[in-house]
N, C-alpha and C positions, 0 to 999 in steps of 0.2 A: 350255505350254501353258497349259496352263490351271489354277489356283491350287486345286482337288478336294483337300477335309477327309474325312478318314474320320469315317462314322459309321457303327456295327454294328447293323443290323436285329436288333433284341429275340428271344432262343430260343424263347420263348411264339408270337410273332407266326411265327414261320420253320415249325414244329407244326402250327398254324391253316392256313398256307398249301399246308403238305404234300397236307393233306385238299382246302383248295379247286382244288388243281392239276388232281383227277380232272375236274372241273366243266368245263364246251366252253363255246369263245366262243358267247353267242346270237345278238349283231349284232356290228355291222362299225361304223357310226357311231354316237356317242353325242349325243344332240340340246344342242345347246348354250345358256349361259343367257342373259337377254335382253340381260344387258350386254357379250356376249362380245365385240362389235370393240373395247369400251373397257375390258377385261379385257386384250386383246390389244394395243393401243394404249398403255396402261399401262407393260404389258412391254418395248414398245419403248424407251417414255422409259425406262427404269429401267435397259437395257440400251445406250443412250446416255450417260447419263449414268454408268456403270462404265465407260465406254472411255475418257471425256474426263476423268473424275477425276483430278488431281496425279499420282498412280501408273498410270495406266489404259494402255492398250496402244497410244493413240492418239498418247499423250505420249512413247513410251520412244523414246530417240534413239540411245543403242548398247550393245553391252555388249562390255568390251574386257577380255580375261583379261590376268591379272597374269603376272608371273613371279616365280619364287624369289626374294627377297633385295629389291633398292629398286626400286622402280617410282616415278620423278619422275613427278608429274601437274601439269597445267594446260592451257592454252591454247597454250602455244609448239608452234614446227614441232618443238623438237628434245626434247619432252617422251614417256616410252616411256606414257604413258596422257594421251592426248592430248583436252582439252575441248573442243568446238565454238570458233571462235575471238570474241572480245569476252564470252564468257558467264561468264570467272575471266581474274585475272590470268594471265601468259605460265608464270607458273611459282608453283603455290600449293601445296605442299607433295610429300612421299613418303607413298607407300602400301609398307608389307613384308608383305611374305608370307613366313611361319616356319612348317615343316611344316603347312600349314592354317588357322593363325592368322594374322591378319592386323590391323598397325597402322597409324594414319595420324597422321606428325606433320604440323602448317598450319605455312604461314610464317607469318614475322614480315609485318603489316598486312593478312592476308586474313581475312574474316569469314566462318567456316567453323560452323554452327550445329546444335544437336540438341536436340532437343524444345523449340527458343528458346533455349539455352545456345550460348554461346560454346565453342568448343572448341580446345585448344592441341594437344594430344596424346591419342587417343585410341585402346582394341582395338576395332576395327570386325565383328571377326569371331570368333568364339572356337569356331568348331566347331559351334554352335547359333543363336546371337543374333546379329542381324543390323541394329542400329539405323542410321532413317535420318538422312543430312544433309541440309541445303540450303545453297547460296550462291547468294543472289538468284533466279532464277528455275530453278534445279538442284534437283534431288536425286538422290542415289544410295546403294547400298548394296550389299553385296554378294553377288553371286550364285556359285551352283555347280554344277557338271556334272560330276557321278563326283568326278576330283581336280585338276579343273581350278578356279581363281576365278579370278573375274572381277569389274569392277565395274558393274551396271547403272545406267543414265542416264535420266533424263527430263527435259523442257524444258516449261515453262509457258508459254514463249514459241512457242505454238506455232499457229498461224493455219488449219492444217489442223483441227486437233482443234478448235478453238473454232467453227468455222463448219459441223461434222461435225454431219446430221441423218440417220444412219442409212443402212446399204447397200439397196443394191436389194432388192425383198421383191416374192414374187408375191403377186398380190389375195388376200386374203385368202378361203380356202375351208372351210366348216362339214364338210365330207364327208373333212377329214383330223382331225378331232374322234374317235379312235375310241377302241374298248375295248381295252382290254390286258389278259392275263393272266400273273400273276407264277409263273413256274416255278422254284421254291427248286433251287438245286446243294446238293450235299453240302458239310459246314464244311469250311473250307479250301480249297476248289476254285479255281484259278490261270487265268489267260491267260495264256498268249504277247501282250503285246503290242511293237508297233515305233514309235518314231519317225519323225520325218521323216528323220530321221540316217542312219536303219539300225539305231541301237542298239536292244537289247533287255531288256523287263525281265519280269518273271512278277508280272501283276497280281490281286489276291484279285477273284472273284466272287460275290455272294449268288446268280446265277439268272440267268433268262432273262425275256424277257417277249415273250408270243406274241400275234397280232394279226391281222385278215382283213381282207382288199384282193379284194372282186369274188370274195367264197368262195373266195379260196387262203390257203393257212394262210402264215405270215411271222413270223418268229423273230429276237429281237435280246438278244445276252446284255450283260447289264446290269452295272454298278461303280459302285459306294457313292461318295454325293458330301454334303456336308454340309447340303442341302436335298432329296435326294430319293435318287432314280437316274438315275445317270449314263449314258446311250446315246453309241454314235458310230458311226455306218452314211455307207456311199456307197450312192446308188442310180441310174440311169438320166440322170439331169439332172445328173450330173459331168461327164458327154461334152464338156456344151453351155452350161449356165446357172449351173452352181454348183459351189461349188471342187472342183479335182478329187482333191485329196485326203479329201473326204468332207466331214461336217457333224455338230453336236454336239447333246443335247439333254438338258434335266432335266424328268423327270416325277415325280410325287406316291409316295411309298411305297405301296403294296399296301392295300387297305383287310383288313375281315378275312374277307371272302369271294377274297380275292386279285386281285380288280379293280382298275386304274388306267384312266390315261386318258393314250395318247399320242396328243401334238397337236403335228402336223407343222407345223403354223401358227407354231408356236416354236422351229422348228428353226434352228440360228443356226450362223456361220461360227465356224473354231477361229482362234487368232491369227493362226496362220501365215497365212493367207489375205491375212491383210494386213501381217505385219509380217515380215524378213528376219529380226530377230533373235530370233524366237521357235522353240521346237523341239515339236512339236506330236504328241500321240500321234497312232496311227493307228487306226479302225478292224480289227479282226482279221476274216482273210477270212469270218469264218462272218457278221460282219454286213456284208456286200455282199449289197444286197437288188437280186435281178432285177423290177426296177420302178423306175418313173417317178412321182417324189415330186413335182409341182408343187407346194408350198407353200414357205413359208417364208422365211429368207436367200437373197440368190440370192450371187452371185459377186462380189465387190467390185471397185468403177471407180477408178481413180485412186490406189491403194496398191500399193505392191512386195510383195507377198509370197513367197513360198518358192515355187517352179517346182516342179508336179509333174506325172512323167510317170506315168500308169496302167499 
């Protein structure tokens, strides 16, 4: 899914919060500042331009797991990691997979490159480091799932991504501008969360972060992301307008009275929405919110993404 860096909210600041947690939301919306459609505006470009980047999800074109021992790769029919065809020669090298580790030798007259180097023979995977390559309009490198690898792809050659100005988005509204309040968990406290898969993992939470819709109280527990907190809720408009496996969002760390600000207005589709080969966590039931979010991403036109049933 989505590419979430831990960062640890400070034990000083998580103390401060304890105390502000007693504190009741006063309002529901928070008045927004004069430049907020080009605050918001902004955000879009900036989240177009992360989808269409070299690496971005708009570019990735397959990811095909290895197997134990030689994996021939290229372009040929009869190749077991097979390349888009015209985009490498028929036959440009073996990838091995060795408990985990993983090497790639190139054949003789393919221009197979890393960080600009030439490359004959190289460990592409050692367990941790993962550098990428390119040949011509390629790159890839490699990816993993529990104990499975695999190699991920992207194409630069890609006319979709290049001419791509963003998914569908409802008008933008001041009135999903609201207050949040940061409710600190105990250290160490876990979710269950699920995949799109099925799988399962037990993800850390600092908290919840509480919120008023029309004087009802609404609760969304929250995961450490490397600019903020990480949200993912379904609400009402999965039915009909926006994916139905939920939607994503990063809001501002806690101030020191424990105040934030979620704004629905930035609430944005997970990959899978649009990509088959992404695995995309899930919302955990507790944040399925009985309510109708008109803001934000709405549901993407013209992408495959991952089927899902409610």
């Amino acid at each position: 899914m989505t590419n979430i860096i831990n960062q640890k909210i400070p034990v000083i600041l998580l103390l401060t919060l304890l105390v502000a947690s007693c504190a009741s939301l006063e309002t529901e919306t928070v008045p927004v500042p004069e430049d907020y459609e080009q605050t918001v505006n902004e955000w879009k470009e900036y989240r177009i331009d992360r989808l269409t980047e070299p690496t971005g999800w708009l570019r990735l074109t397959d990811l095909i797991w290895l197997e134990e021992g030689e994996n021939r790769f290229g372009s040929g029919e009869n190749m077991g990691i097979r390349f888009p065809e015209g985009t490498i020669p028929e036959y440009a090298g073996v990838f091995t997979l060795d408990s985990g580790i993983v090497h790639m030798n190139v054949a003789d007259d393919v221009l197979i490159e890393n960080e600009g180097e030439p490359v004959d023979e190289k460990m592409i995977f050692d367990g941790e480091n993962r550098p990428e390559f390119t040949h011509e309009d390629l790159i890839w490198y490699v990816d993993t799932r529990g104990d499975q690898h695999g190699i991920r792809l992207y194409n630069q050659d890609s006319p979709e991504a290049d001419q791509f100005e963003g998914f569908p988005f409802y008008p933008l509204d001041p009135e999903w501008h609201l207050k949040g309040r940061f409710v600190p968990a105990p250290d160490g406290h876990t979710i269950t969360i699920v995949n799109v898969l099925g799988d399962t993992i037990e993800r850390e939470s600092p908290g919840s972060v509480e919120f008023r819709v029309d004087g009802e109280l609404y609760s969304l527990d929250a995961f450490e992301s490397a600019s903020g907190l990480f949200l993912m809720f379904t609400d009402q408009t999965n039915r009909t307008d926006t994916y139905q496996a939920g939607r994503y969002m990063i809001i501002d760390l806690p101030d020191e009275n424990g105040h934030t600000i979620i704004d629905f207005n930035k609430a944005y589709n997970p990959p899978c929405a649009f990509s088959k080969l992404t695995t995309c966590q899930l919302p955990p039931p507790q944040n399925r919110l009985d309510l109708t979010i008109p803001a934000g991403e709405q549901r993407p036109v013209g992408w495959e993404g991952r089927e899902f049933d409610e």
